[in-house]
N, C-alpha and C positions, 0 to 999 in steps of 0.2 A: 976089795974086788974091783971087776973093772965097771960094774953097774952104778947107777948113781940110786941112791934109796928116795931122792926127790921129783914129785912128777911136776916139780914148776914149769920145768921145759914144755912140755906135752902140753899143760894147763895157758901158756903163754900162746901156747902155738892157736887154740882153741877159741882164747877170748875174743878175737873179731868176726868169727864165726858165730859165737853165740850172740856179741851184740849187734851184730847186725839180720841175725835171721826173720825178724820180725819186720824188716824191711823189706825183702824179698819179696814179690809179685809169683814167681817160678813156683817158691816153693809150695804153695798150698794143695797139692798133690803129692802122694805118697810116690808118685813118678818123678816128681820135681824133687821132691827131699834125696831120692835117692841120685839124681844127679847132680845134684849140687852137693851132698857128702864127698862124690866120686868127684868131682874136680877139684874138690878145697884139699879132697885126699893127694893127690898129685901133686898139686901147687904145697901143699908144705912137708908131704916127701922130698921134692925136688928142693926147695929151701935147707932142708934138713942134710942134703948129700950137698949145700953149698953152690947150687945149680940156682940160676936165674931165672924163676919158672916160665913169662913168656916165650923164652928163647927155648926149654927145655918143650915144653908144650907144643909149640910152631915145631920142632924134629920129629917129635916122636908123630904128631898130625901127618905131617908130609913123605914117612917111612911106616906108620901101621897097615897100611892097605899091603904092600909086599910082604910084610910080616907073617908067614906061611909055615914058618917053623918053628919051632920049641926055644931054638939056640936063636933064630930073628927078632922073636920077640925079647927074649930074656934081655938081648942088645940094648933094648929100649930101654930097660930101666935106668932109675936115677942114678945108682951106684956103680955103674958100667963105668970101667977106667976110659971107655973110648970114647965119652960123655965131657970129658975135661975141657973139652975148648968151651961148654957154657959156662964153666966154672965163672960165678959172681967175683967182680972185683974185690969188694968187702965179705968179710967172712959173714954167715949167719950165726946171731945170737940164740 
């Protein structure tokens, strides 16, 4: 099929998150945990669609406040074809 049955991927994507959360200051708030899941979520969705995450991060920052529509927003995400120019030089592993 076209799934892969192994989660190393996902598992790889996770390990600098996990080794570095005890370093965090932010996170010792269940306000802080939940913003920093929601940016690491971003940052390696945007890796994951081959997007450059600062570059993908800085667009979508500078286009969410007009973001007023269903079809505006949906724009923003990472797998958006019109998204290609952040496309990273090297592929993600």
């Amino acid at each position: 099929g076209d799934l892969n049955i192994s989660n190393a991927g996902a598992e790889n994507a996770i390990r600098p998150f996990a080794l570095g959360r005890k370093a965090w200051l932010f996170a010792d708030t269940s306000q802080g945990a939940k913003a920093s899941a929601t940016c690491y979520s971003l940052i390696e969705t945007a890796k994951a669609n081959g997007l450059e995450p600062s570059a993908y991060i800085h667009h979508v920052l500078e286009r969410i406040a007009g973001a007023d529509t269903l079809e505006k927003l949906e724009a923003l995400l990472p797998w958006n074809a019109e998204l290609q120019a952040l496309k990273k030089v090297a592929q993600y592993d």
